[in-house]
VMD Tcl script that builds the backbone (N, CA, C; Angstrom):
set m [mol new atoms 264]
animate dup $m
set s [atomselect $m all]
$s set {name element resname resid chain x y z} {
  {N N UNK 1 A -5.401 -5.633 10.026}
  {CA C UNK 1 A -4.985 -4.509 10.806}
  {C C UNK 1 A -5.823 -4.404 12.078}
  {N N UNK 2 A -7.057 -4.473 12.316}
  {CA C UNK 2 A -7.771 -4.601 12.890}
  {C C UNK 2 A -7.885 -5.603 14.538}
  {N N UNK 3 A -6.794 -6.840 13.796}
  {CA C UNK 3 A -6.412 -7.725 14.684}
  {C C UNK 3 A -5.035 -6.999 15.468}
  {N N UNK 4 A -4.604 -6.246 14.911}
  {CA C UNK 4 A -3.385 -5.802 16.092}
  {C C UNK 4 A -3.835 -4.804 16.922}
  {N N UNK 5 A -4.863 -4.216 17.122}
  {CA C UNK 5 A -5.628 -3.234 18.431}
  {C C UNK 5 A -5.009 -2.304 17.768}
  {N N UNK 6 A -5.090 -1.525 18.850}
  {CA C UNK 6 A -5.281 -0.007 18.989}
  {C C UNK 6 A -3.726 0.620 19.037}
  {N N UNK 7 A -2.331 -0.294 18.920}
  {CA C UNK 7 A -1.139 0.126 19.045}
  {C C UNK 7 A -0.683 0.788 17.208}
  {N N UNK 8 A -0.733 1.762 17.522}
  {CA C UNK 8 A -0.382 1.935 15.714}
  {C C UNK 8 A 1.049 1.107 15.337}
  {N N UNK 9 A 2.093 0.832 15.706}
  {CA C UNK 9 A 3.013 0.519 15.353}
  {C C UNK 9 A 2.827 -0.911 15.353}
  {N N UNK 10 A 1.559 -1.770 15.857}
  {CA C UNK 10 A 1.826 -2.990 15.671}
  {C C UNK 10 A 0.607 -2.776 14.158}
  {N N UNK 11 A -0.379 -1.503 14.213}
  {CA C UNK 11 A -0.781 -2.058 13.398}
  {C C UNK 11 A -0.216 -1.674 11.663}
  {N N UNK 12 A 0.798 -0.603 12.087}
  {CA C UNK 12 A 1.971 -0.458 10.940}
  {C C UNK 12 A 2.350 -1.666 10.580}
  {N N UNK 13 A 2.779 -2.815 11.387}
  {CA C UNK 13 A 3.113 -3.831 11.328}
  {C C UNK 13 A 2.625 -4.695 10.666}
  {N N UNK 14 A 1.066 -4.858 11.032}
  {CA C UNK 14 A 0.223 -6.058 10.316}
  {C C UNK 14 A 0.332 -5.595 8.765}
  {N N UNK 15 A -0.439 -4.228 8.416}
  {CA C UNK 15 A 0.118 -3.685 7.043}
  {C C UNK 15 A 0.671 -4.004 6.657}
  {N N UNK 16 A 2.427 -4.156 7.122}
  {CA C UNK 16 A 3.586 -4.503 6.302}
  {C C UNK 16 A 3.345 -5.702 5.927}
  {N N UNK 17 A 2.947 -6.987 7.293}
  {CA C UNK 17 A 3.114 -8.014 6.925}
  {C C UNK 17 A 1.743 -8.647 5.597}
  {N N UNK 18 A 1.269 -8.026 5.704}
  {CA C UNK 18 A 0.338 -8.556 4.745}
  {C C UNK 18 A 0.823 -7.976 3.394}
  {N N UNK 19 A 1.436 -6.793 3.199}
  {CA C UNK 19 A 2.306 -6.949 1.621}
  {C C UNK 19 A 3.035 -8.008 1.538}
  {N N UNK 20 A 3.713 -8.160 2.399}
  {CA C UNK 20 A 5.016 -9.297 2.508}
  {C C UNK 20 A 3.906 -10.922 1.887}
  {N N UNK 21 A 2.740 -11.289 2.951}
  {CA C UNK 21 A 2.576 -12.394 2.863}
  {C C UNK 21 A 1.541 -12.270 1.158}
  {N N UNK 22 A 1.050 -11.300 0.440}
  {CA C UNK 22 A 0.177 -11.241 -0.563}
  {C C UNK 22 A 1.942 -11.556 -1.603}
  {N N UNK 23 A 2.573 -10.745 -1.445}
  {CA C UNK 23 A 3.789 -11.135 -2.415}
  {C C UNK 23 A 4.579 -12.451 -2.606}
  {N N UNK 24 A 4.485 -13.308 -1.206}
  {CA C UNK 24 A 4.901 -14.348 -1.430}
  {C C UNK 24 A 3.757 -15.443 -1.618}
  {N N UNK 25 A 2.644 -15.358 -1.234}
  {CA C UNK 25 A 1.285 -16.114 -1.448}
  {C C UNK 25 A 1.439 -15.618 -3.422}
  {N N UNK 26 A 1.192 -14.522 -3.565}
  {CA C UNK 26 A 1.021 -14.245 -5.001}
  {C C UNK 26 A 2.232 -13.386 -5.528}
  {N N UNK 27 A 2.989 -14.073 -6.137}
  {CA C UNK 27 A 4.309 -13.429 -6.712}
  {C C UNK 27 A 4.158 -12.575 -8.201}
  {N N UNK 28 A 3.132 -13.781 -8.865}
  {CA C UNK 28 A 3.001 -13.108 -10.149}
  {C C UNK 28 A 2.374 -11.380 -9.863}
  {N N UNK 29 A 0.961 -11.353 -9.391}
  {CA C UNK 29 A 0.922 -10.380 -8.949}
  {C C UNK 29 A 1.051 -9.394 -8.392}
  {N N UNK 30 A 1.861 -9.677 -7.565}
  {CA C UNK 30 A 2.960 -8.715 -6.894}
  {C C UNK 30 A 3.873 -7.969 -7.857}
  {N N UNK 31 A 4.475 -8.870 -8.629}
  {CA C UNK 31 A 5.055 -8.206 -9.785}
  {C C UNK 31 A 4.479 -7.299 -10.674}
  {N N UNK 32 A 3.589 -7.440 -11.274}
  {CA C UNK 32 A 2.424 -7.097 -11.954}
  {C C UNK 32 A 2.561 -5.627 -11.107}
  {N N UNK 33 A 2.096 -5.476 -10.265}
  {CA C UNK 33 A 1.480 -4.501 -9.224}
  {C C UNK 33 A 2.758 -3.567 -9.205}
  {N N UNK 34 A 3.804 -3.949 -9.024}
  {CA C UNK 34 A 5.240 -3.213 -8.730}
  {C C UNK 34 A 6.357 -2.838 -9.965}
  {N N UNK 35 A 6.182 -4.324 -11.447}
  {CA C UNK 35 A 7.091 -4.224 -11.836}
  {C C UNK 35 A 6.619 -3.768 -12.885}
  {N N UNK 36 A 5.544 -2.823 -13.224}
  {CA C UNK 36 A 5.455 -2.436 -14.877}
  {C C UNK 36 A 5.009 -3.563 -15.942}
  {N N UNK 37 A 5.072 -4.704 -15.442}
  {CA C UNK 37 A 4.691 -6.022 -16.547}
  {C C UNK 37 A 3.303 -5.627 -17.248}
  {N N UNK 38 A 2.514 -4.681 -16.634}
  {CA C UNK 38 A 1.112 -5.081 -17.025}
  {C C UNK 38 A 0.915 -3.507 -17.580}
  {N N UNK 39 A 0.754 -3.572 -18.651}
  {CA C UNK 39 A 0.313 -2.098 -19.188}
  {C C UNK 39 A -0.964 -2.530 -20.109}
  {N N UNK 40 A -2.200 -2.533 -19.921}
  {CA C UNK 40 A -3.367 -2.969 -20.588}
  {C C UNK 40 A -3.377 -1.823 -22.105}
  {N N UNK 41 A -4.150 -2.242 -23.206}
  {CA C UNK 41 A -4.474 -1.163 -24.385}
  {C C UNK 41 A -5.798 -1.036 -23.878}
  {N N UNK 42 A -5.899 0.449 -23.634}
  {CA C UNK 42 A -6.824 1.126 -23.190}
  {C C UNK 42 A -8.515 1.113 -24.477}
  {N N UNK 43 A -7.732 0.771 -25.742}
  {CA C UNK 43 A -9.023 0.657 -26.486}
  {C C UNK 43 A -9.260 -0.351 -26.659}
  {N N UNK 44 A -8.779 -2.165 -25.946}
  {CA C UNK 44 A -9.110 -2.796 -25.937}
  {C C UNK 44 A -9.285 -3.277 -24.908}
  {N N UNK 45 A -9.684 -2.936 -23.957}
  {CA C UNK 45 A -9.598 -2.756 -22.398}
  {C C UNK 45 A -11.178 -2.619 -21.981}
  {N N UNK 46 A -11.504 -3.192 -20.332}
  {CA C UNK 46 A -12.654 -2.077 -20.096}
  {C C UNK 46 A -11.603 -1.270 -18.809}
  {N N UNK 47 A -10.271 -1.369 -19.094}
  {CA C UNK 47 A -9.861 -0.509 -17.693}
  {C C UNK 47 A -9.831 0.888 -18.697}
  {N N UNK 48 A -10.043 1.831 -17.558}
  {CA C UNK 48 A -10.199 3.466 -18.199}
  {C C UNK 48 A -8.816 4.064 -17.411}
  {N N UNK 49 A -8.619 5.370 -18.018}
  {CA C UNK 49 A -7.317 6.039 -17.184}
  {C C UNK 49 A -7.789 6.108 -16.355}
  {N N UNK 50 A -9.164 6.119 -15.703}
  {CA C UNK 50 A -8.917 6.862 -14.531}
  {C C UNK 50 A -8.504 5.642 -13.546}
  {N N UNK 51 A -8.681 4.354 -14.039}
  {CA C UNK 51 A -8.611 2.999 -13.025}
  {C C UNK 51 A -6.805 3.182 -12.958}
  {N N UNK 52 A -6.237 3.586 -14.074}
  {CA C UNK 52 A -4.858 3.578 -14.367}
  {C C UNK 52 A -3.944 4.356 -13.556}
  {N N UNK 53 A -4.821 5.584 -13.300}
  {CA C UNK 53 A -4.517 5.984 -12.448}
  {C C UNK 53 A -4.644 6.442 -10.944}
  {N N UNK 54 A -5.703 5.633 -10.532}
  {CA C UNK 54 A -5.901 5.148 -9.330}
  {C C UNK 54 A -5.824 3.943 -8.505}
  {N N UNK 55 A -5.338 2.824 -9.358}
  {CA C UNK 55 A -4.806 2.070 -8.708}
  {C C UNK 55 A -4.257 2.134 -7.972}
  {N N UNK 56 A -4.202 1.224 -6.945}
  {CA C UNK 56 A -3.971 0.822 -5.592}
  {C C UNK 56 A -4.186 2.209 -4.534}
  {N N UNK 57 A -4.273 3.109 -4.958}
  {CA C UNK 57 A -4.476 3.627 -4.289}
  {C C UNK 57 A -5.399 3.681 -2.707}
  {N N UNK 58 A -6.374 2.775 -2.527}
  {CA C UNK 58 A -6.701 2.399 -1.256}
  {C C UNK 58 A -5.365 2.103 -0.600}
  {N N UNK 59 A -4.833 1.000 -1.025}
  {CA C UNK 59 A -4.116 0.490 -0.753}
  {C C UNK 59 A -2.889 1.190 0.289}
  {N N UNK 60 A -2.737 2.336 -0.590}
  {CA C UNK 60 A -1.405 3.082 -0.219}
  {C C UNK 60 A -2.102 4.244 0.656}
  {N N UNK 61 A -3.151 4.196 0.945}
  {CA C UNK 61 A -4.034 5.161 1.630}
  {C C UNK 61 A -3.756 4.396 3.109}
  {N N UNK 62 A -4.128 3.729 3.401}
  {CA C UNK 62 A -3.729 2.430 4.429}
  {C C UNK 62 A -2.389 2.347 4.934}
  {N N UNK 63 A -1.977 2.402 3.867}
  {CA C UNK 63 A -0.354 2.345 4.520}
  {C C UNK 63 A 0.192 3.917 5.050}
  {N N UNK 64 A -0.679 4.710 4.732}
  {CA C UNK 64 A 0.350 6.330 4.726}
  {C C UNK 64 A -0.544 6.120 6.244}
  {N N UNK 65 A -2.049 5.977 5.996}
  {CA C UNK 65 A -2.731 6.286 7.398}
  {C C UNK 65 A -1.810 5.553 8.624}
  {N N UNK 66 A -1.664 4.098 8.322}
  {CA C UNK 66 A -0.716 3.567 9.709}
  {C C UNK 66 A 0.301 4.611 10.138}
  {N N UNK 67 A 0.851 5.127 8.932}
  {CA C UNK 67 A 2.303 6.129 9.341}
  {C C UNK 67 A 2.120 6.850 10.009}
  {N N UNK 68 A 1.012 7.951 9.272}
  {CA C UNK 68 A 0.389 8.625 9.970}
  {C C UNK 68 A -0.023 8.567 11.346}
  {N N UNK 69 A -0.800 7.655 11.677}
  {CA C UNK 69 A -0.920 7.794 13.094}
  {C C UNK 69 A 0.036 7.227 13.922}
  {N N UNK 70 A 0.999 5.981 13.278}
  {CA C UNK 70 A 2.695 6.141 14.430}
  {C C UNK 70 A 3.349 7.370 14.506}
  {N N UNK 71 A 2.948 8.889 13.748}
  {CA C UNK 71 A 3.931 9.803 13.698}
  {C C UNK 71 A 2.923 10.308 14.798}
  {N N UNK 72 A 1.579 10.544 14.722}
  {CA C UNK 72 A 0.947 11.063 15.956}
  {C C UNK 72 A 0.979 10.631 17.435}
  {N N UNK 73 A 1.571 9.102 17.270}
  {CA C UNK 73 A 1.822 8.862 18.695}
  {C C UNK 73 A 3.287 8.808 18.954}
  {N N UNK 74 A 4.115 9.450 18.259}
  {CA C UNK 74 A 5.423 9.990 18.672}
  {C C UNK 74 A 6.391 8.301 18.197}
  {N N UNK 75 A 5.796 7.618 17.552}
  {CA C UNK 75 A 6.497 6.649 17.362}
  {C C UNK 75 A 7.069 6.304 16.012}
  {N N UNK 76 A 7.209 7.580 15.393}
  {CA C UNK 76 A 7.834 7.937 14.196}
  {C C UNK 76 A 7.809 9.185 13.595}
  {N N UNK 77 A 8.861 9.746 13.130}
  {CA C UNK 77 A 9.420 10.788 12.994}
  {C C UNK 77 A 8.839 11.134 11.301}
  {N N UNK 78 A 7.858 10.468 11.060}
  {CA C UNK 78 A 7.680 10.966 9.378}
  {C C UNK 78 A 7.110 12.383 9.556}
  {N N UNK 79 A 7.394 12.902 8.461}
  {CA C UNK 79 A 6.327 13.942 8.554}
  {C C UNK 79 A 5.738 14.343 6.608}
  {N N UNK 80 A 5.898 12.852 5.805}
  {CA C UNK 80 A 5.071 13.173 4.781}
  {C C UNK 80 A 4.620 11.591 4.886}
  {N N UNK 81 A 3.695 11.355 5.503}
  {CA C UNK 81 A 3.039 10.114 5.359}
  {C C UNK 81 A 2.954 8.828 3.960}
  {N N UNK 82 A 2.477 10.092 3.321}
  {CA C UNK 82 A 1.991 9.429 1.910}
  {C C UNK 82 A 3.534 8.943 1.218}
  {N N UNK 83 A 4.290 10.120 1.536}
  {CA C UNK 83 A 5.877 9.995 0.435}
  {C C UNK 83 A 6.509 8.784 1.189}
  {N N UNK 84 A 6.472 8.749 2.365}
  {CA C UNK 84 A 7.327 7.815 3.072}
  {C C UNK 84 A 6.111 6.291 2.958}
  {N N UNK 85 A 5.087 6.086 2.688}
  {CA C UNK 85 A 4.631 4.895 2.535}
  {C C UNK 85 A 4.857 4.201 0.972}
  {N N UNK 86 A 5.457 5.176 -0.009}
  {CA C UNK 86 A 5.508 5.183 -1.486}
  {C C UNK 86 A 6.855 4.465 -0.809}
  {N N UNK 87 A 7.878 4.553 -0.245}
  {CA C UNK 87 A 8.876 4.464 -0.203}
  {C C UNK 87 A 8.847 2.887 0.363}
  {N N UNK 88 A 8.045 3.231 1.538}
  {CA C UNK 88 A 8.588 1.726 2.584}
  {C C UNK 88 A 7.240 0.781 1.386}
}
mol reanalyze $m
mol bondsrecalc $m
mol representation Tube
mol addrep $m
């Protein structure tokens, strides 16, 4: 993100493209990540709920922020960041 400057919409962009290129670089995981395949047993696990339920969340923090700031520079009409990055 960092490499597309200071334009939010290109760096909306890099965002996107790096889901795109982690999903086709890593498919299994991508799936994993999106399709429910992976539900760990929590008592045989060291993942805890709270990992369960914070996953990816950086992740999607990143993506609402790009939105976020294309909606502050008038270059998108969102106005729930977070709901519309769940989406795209």
């Amino acid at each position: 993100m960092e490499k597309a400057g200071t334009d939010p919409r290109q760096r909306l962009y890099a965002v996107c493209h790096a889901y795109l290129d982690f999903a086709r670089t890593h498919p299994e995981r991508y799936r994993t990540m999106f399709g429910g395949l992976w539900m760990p047993d929590l008592a045989d696990s060291s993942v805890t709920d709270v990992d369960l339920a914070t996953l990816g969340d950086a992740s999607m923090r990143i993506l609402a922020d790009a939105l976020a700031d294309c909606a502050a520079a008038g270059q998108s009409t969102s106005t729930d960041p977070a709901g519309d990055a769940v989406a795209l």
